[in-house]
C-alpha positions as CSV (number, residue, x, y, z in Angstrom):
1,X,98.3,102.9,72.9
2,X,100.1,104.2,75.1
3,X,103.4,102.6,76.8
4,X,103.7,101.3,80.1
5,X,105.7,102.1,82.7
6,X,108.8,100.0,83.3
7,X,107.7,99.6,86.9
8,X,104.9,100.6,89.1
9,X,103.9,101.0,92.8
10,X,101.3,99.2,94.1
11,X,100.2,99.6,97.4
12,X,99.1,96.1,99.0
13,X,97.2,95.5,102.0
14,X,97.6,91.8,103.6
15,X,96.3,90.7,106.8
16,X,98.7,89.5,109.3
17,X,98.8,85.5,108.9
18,X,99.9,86.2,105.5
19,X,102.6,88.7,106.6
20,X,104.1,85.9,108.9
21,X,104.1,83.9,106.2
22,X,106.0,86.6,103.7
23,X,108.5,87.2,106.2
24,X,109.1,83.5,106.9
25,X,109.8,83.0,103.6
26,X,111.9,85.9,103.6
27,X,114.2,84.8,106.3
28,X,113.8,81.0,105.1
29,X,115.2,82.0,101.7
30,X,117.5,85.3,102.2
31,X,115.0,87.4,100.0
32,X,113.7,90.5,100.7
33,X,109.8,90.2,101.8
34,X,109.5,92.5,98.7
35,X,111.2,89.9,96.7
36,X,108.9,87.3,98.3
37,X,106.0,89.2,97.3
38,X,106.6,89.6,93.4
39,X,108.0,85.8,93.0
40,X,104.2,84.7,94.6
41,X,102.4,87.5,92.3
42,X,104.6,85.8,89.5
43,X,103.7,82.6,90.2
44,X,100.3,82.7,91.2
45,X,99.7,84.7,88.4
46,X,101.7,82.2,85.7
47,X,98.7,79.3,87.3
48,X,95.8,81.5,86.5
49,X,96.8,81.8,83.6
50,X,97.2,78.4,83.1
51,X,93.8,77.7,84.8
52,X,91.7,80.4,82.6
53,X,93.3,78.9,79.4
54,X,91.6,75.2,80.7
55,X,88.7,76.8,81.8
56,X,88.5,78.3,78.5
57,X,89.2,75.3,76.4
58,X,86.6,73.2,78.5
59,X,84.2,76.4,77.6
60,X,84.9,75.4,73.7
61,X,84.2,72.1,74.3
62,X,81.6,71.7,76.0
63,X,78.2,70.7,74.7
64,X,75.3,73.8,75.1
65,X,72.9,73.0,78.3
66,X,69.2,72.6,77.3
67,X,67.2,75.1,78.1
68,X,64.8,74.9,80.9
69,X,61.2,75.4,80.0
């Protein structure tokens, strides 16, 4: 397999409410908007994890439907 890069680029189109909202939190905090950016990809991505990993267990769990006939 082959290794990864330490980093990567990503190019990332946003609509503008969202911008306002990056660069408010930018300003609120003293971070960079790039900054912003990867702590909310970090975050959001550490809760989908989360929520697959229920999603999954329920999926375990959960009793078979019937089948419709």
């Amino acid at each position: 397999m082959p290794s990864k890069p330490a980093k990567a680029i990503a190019a990332l189109r946003i609509d503008a409410e969202m911008m306002d909202r990056v660069i408010d939190a930018a300003v609120r905090t003293g971070l960079s908007q790039a900054d912003i950016m990867r702590l909310t990809i970090e975050m959001s991505l550490s809760d989908m994890k989360r929520f697959l990993d229920r999603a999954a267990d329920v999926k375990r769990t959960r009793p078979g439907r019937p089948s419709r006939r």
